[in-house]
N, CA, C and O of each residue as an XYZ file, in Angstrom:
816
protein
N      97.699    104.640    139.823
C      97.107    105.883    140.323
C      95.943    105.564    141.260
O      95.127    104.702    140.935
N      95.820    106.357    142.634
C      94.671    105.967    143.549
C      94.046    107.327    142.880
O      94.600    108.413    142.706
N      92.663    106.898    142.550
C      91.821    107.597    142.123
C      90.927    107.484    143.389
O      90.654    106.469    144.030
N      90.595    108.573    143.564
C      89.153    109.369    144.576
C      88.010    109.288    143.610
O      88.237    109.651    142.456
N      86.906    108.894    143.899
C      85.757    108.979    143.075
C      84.810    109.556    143.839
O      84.726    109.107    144.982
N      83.758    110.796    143.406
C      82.967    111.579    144.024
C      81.632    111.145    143.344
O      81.537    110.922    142.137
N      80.702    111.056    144.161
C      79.756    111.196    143.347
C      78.564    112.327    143.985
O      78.293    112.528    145.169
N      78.009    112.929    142.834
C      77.164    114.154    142.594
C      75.954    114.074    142.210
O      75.735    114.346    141.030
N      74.831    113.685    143.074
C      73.423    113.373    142.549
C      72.616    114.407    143.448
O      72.906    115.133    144.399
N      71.588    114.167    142.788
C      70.442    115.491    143.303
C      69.410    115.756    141.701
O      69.764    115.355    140.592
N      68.233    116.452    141.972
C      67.276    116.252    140.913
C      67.659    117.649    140.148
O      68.366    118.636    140.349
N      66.685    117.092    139.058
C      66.720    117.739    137.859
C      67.224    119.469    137.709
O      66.108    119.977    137.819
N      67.883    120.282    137.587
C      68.015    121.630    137.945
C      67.934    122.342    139.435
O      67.588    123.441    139.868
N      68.642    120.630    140.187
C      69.368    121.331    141.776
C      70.703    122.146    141.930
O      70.866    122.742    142.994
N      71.488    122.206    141.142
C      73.064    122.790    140.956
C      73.747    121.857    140.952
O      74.753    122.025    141.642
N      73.669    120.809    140.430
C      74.414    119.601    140.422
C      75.892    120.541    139.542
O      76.874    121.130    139.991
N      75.414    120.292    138.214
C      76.339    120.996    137.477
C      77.143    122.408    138.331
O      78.346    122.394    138.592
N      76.482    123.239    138.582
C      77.497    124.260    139.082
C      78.645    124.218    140.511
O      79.698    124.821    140.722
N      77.944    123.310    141.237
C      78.768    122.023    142.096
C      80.154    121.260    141.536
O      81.144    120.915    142.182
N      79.884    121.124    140.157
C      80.753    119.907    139.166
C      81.960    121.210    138.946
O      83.171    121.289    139.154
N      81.070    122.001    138.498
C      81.973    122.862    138.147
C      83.031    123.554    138.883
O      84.168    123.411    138.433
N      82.831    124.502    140.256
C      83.437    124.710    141.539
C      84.222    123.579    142.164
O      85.302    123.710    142.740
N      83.508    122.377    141.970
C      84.827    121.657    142.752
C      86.373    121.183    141.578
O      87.504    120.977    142.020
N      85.947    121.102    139.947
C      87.004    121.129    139.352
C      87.630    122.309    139.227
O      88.715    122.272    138.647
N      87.153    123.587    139.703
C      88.442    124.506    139.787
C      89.328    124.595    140.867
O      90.392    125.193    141.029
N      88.440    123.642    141.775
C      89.005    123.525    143.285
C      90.218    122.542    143.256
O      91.229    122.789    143.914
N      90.103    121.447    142.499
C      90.994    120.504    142.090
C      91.745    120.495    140.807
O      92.136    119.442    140.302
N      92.008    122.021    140.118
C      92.671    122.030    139.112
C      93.810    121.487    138.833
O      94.155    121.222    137.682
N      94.712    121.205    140.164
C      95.983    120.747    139.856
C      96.078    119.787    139.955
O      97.180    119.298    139.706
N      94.512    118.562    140.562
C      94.818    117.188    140.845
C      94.669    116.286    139.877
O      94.763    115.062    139.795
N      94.313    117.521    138.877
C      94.022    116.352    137.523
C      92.379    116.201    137.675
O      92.183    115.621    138.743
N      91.333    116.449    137.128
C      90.047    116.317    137.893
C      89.718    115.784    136.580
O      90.286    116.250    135.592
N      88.514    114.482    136.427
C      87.733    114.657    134.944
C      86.240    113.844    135.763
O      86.049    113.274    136.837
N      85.541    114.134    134.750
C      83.923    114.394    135.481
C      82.720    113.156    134.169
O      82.354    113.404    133.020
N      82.566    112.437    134.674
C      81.274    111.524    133.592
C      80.162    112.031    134.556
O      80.009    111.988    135.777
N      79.351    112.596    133.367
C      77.702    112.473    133.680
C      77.021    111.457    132.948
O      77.239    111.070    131.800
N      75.887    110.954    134.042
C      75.200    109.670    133.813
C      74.727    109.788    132.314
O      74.704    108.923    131.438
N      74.282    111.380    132.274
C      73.629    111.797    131.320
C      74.533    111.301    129.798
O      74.159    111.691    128.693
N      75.402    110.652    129.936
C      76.804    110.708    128.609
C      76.260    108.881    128.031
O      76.633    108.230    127.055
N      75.349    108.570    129.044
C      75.175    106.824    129.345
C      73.564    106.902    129.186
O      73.035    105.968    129.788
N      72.560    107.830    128.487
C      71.804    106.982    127.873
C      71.379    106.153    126.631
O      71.853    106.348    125.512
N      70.621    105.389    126.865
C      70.715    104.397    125.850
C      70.342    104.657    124.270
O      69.483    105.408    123.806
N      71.210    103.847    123.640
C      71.029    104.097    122.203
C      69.006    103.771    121.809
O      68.386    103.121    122.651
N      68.435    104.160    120.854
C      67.682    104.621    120.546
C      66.883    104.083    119.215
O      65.658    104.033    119.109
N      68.144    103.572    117.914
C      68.232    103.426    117.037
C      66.932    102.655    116.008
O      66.764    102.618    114.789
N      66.256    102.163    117.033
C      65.374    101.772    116.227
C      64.070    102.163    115.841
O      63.336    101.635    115.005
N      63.765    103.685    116.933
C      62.855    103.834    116.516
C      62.736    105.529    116.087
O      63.910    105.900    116.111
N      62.092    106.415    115.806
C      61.788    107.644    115.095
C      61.787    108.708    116.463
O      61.364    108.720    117.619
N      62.444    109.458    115.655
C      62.738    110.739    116.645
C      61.243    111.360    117.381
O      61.271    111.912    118.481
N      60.146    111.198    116.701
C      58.927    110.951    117.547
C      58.661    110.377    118.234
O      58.109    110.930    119.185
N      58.792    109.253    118.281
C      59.038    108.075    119.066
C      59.466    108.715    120.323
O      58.705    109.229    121.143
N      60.819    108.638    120.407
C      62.212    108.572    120.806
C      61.652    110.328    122.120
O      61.875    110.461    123.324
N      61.059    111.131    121.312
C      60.811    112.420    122.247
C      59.258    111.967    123.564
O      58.941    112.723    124.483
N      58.678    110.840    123.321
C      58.132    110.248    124.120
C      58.423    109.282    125.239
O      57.666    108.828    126.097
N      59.787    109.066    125.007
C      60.275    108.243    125.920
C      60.890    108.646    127.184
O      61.899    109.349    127.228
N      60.243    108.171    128.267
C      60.506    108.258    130.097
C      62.294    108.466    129.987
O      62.954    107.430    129.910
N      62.764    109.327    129.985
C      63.917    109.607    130.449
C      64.546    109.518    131.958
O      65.755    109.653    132.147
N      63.822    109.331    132.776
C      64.062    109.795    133.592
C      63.895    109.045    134.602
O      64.137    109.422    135.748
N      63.368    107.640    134.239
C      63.761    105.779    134.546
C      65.234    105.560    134.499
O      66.174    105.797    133.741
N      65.059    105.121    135.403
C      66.276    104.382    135.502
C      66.914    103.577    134.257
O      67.871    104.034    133.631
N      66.517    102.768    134.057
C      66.185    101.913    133.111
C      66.418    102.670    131.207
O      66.440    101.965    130.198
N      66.525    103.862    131.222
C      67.090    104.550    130.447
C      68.065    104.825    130.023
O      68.413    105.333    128.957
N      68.799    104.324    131.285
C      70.309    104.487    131.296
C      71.335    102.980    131.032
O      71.120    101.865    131.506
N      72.642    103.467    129.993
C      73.544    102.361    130.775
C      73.984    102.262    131.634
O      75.196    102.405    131.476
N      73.667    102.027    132.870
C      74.250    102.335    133.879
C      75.810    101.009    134.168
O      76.842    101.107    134.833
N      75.364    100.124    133.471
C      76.190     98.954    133.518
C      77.419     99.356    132.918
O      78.545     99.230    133.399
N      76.967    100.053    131.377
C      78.591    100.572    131.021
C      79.090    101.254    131.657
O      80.301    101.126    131.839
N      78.369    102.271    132.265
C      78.957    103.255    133.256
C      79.798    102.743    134.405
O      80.969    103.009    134.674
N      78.809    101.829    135.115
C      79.914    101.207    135.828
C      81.666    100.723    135.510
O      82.752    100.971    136.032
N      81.110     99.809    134.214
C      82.695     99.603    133.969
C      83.767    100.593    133.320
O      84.961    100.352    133.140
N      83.127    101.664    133.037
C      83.940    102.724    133.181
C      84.679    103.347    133.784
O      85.809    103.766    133.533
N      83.642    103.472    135.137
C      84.289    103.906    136.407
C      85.781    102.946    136.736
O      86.964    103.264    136.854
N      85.017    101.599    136.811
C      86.101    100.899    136.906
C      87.150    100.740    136.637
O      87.946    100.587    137.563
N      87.636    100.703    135.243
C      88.208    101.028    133.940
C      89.017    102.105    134.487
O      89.952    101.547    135.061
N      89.150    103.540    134.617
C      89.289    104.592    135.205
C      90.059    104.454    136.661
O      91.084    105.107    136.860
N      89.643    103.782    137.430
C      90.209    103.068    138.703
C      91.261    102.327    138.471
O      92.186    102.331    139.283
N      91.307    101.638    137.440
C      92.729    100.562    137.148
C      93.585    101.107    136.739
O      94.680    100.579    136.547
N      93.221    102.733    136.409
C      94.523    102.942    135.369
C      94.512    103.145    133.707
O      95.433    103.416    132.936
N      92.785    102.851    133.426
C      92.871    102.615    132.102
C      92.513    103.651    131.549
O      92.317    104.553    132.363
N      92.221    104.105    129.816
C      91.562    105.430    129.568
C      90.283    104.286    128.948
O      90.261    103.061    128.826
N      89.416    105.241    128.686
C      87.884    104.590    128.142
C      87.165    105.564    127.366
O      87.027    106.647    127.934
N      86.655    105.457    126.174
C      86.131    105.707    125.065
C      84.165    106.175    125.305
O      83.151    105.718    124.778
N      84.362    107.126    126.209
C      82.652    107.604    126.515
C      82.152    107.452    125.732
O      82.686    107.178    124.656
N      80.248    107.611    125.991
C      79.521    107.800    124.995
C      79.335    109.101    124.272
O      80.422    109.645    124.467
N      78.918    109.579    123.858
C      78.071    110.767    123.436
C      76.654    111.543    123.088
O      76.727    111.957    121.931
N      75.444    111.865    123.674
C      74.144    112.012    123.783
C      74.340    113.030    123.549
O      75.092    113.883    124.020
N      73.142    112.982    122.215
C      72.676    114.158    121.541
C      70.964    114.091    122.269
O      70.188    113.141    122.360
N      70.786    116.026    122.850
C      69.727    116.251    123.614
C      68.364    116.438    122.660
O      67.146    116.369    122.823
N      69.378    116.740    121.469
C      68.007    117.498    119.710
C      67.879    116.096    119.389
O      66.725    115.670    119.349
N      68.751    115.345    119.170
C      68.557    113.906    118.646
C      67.588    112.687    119.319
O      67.066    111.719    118.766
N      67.562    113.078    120.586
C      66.643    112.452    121.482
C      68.156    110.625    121.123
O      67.819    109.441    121.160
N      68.747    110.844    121.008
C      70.080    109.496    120.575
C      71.621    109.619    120.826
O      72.350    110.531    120.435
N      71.926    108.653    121.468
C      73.098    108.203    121.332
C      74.358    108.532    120.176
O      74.625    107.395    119.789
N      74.840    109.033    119.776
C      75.731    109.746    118.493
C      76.903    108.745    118.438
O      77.488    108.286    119.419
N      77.141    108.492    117.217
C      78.362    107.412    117.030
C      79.624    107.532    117.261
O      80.401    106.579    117.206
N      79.988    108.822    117.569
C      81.513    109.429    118.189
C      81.483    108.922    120.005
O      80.555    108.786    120.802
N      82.842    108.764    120.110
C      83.200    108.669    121.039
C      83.962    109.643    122.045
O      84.577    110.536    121.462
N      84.050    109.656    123.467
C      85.255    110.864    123.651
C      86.047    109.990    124.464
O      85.589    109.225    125.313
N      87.413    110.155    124.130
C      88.477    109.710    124.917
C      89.018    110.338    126.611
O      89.476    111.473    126.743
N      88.903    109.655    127.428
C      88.762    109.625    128.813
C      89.813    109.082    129.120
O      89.953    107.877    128.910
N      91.156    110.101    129.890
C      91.872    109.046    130.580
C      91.767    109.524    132.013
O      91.127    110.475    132.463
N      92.705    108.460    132.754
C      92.296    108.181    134.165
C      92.858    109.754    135.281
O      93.705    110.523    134.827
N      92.393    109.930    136.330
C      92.877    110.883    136.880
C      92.911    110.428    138.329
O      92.679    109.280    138.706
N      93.432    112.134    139.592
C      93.516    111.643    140.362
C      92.295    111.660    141.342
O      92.205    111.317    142.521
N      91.256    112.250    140.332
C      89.680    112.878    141.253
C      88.376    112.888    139.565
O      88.195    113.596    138.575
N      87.738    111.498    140.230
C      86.859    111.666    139.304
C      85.491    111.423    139.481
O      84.981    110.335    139.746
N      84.785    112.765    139.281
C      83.565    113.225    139.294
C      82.517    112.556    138.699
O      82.387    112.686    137.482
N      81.708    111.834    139.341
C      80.413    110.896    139.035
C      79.102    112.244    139.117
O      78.959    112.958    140.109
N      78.488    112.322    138.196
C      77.232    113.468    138.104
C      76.272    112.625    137.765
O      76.571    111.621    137.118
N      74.607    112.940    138.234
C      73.524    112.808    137.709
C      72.537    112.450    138.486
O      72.764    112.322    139.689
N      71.204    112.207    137.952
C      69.732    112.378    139.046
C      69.821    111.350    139.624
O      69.526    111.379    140.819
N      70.343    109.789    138.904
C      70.188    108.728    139.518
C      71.242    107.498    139.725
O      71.194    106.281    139.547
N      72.253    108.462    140.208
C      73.572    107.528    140.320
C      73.342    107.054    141.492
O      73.669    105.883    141.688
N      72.710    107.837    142.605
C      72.970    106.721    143.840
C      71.635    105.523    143.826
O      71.554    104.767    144.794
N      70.820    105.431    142.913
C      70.195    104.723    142.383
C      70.516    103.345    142.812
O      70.131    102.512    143.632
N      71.543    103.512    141.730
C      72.235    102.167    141.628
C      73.256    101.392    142.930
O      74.303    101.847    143.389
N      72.748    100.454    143.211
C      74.423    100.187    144.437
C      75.599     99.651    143.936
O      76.650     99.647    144.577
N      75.438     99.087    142.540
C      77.079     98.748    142.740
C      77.796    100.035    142.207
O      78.926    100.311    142.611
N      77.128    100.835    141.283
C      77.828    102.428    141.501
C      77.522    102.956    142.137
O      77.146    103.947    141.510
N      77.211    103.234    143.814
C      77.515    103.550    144.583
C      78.790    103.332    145.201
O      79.606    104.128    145.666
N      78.787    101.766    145.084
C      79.867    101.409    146.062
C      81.096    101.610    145.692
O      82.034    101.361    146.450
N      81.261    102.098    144.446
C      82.714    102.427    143.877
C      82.686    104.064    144.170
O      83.530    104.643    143.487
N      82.080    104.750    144.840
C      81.709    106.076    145.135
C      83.203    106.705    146.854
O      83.196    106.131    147.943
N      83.744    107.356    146.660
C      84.752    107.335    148.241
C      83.726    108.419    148.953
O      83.471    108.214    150.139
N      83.201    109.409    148.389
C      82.392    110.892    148.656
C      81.007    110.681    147.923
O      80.929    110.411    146.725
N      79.839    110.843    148.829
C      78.702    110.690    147.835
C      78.206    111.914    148.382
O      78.473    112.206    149.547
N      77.289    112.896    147.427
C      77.190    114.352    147.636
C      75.915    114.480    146.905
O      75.902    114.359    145.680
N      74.702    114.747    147.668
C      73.319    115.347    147.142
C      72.859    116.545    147.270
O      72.675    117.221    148.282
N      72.644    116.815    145.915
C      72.559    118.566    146.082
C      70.903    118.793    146.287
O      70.135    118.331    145.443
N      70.368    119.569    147.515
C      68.676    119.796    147.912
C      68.433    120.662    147.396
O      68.935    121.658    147.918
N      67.784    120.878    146.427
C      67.189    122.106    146.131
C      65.791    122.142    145.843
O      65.451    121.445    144.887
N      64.689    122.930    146.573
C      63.332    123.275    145.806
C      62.866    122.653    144.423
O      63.466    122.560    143.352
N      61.868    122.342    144.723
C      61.483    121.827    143.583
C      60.555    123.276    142.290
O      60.350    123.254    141.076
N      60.334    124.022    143.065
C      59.828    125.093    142.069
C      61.358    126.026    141.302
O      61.439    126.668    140.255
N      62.096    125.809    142.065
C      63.505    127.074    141.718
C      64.140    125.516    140.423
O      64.731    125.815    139.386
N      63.876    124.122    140.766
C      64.157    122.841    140.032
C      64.306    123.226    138.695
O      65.162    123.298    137.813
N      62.617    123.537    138.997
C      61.691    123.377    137.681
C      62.511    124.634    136.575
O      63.262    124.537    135.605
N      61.960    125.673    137.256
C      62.576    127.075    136.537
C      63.633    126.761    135.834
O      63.606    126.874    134.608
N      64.847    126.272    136.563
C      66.241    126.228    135.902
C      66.426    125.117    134.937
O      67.331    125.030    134.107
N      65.278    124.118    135.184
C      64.886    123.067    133.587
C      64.111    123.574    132.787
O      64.160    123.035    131.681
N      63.482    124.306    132.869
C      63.149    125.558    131.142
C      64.157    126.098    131.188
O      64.729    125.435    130.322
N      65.097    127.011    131.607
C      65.733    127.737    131.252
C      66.843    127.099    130.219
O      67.123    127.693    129.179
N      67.395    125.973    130.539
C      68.237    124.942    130.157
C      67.746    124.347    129.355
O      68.386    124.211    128.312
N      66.289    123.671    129.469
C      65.940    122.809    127.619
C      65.857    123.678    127.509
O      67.020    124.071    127.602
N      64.983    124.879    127.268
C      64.604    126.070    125.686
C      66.105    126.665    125.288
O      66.186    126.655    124.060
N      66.913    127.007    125.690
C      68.250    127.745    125.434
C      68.787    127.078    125.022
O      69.334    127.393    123.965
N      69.053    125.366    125.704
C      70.636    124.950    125.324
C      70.169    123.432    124.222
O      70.841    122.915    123.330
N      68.743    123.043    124.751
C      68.617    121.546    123.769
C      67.554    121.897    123.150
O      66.877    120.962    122.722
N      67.079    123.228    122.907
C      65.761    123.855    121.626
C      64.745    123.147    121.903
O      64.269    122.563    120.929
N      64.286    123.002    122.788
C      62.585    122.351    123.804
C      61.975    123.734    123.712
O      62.400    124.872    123.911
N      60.496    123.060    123.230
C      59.756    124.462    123.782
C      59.032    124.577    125.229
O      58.382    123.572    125.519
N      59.028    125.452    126.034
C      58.703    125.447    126.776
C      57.039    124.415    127.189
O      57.231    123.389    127.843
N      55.918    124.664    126.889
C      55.382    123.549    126.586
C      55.437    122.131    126.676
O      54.725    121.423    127.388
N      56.653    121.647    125.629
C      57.264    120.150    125.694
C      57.682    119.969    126.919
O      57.219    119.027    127.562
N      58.590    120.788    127.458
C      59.291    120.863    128.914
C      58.599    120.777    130.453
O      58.846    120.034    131.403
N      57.390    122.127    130.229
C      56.307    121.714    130.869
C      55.757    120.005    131.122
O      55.830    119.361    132.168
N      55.178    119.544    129.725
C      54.562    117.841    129.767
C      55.323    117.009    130.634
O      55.039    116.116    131.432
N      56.558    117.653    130.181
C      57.578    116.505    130.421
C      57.690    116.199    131.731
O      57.503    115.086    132.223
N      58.081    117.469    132.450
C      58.175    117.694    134.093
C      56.879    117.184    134.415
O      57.089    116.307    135.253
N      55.382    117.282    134.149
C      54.695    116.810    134.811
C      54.191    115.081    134.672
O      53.643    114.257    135.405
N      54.644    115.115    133.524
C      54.448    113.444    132.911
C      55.440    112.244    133.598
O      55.061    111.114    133.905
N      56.974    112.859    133.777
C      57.323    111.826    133.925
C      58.676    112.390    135.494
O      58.928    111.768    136.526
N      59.318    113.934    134.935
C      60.789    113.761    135.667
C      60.055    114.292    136.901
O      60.932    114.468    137.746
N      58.814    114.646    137.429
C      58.338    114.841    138.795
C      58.080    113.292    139.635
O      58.384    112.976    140.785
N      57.304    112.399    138.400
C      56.818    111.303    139.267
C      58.132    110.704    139.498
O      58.375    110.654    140.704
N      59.130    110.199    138.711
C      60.510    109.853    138.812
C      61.320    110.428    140.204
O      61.875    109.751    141.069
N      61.218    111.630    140.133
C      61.721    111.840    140.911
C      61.368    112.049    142.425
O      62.169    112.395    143.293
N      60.241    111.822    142.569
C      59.180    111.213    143.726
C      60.102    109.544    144.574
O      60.548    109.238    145.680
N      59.913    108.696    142.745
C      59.906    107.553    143.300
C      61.246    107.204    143.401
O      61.464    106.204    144.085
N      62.637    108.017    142.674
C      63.886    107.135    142.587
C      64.561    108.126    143.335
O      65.007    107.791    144.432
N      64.754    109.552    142.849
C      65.462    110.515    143.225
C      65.572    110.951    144.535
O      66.716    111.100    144.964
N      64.691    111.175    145.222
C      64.144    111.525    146.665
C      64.878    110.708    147.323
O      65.705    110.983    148.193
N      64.536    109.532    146.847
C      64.523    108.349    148.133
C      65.897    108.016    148.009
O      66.231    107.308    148.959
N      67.096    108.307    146.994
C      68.045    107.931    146.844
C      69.143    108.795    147.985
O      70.278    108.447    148.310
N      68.366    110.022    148.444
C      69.113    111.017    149.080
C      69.871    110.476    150.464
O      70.977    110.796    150.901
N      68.673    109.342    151.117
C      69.595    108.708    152.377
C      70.723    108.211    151.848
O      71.636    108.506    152.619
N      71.225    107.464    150.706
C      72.520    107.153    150.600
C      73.807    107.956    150.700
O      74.922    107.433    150.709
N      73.559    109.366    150.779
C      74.428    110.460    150.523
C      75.174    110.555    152.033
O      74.690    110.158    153.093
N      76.175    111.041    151.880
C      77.282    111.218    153.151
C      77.652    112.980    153.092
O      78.626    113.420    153.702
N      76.940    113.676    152.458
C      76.774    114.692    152.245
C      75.653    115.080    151.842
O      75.032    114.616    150.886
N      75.217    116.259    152.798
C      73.667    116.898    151.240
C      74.095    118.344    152.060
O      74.533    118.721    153.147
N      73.606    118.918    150.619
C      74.352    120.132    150.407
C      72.981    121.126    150.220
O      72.589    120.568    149.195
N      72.165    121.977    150.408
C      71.189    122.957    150.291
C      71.944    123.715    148.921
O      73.164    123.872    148.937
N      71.320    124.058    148.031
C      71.765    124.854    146.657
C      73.055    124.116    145.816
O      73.082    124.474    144.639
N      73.789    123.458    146.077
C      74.079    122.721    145.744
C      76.027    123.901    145.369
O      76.426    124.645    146.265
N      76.371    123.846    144.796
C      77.358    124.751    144.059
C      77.133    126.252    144.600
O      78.223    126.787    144.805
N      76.197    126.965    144.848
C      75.493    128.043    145.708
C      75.444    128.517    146.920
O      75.084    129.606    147.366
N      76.043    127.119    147.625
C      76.401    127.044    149.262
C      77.643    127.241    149.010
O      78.200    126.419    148.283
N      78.441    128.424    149.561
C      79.602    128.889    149.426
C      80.340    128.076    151.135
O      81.545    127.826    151.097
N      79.705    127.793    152.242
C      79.828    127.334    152.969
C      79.702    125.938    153.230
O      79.973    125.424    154.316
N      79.400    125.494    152.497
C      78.972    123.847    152.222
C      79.932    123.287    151.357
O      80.503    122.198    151.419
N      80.033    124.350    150.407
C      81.453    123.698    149.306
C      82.408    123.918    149.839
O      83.283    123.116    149.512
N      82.883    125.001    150.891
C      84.202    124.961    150.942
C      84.729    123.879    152.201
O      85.896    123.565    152.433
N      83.376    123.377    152.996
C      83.709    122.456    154.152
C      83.691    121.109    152.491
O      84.714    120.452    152.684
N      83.293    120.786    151.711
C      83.298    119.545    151.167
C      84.554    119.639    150.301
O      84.714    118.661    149.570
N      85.444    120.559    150.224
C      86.423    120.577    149.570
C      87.544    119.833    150.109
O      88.248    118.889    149.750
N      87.424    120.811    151.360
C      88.610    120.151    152.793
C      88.035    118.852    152.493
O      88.507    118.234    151.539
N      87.149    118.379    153.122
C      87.163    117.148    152.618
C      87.454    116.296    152.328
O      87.694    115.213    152.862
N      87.481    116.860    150.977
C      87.960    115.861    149.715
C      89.408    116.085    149.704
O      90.116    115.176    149.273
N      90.019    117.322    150.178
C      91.516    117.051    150.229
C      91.905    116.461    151.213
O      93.134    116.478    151.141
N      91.504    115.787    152.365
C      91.346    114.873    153.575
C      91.571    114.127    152.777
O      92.772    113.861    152.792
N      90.981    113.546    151.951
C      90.804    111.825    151.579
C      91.718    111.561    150.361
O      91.970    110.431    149.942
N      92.182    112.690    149.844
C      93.520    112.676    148.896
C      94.653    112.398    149.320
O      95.582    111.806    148.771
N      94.548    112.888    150.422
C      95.688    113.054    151.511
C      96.215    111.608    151.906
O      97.110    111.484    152.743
């Protein structure tokens, strides 16, 4: 199987996700499946969920990005692969696995995939979603307090402690790698439907 690999970066509550989402209904029939970086951070295990709610998320260095890679890879050959699973209340890694098999369009998501170059370079479409950093912020409270039980507060620290400076120093600067950048990300009704063609160009 020639697999297309997309990748989908942009900061914290740019529309990455609603992007992820619109283009797998766009590719419903090609078989579409989607890893977020977010599925690849690191296990945790040794220290206390106090601990663990103090820790820079939003480093690079947080991530497996290495397994991730050979996932991708993995996925490219033909193979299926056994994801991780991240719990957001757990501040940890969860011992279940999810079973992943290969497709013909598969969706790379997260703040700091183009980060990395050798997952870049397994990338055919690289796609950065721009969005404001105040409309960012908003849609990361809305998302920890509702969906991972953060209090607003915690969420607050957090954004100013660590996923603003982060994303100053990794996120931003990662945007020249992109062969696409997209304003709103999933929201640009005109932006997605030129990146669709696209992507059915390169299927083609």
């Amino acid at each position: 199987m020639n697999t297309t690999v997309i990748g989908v970066a942009g900061g914290t509550g740019s529309g990455k996700s609603t992007l992820v989402r619109k283009l797998r209904e766009a590719f419903a029939e090609e078989e579409v499946i989607t890893l977020s970086h977010d599925y690849y951070y690191k296990a945790n295990n040794d220290i206390g969920i106090e601990e663990r709610r103090k820790l820079n998320y939003d480093h690079p260095q947080s991530f497996d990005t290495e397994m991730m890679i050979e996932h991708v890879r993995t996925l490219k050959d033909g193979v299926p692969i056994q994801r991780p699973v991240y719990s957001f209340v757990e501040h940890n890694r969860l011992r279940e696995t999810v079973k992943v098999v290969p497709a013909k369009v598969l969706i790379v998501e997260g703040i700091l995939i183009f980060e990395n170059k050798a997952l870049r370079d397994l990338m055919d479409i690289k796609v950065y979603v721009d969005t404001d950093a105040d409309i960012r912020l908003a849609r990361r409270i809305l998302r920890d307090v509702q969906e991972r039980g953060r209090s607003m507060t915690s969420v607050i620290n957090q954004y100013i402690s660590t996923v603003k400076p982060m994303h100053e120093e990794f996120v931003e600067p990662s945007k020249k790698y992109a062969d696409v950048i997209i304003p709103e990300g999933g929201f640009n009704s005109v932006a997605l439907s030129l990146l669709i063609e696209n992507i059915k160009s390169v299927i083609r």
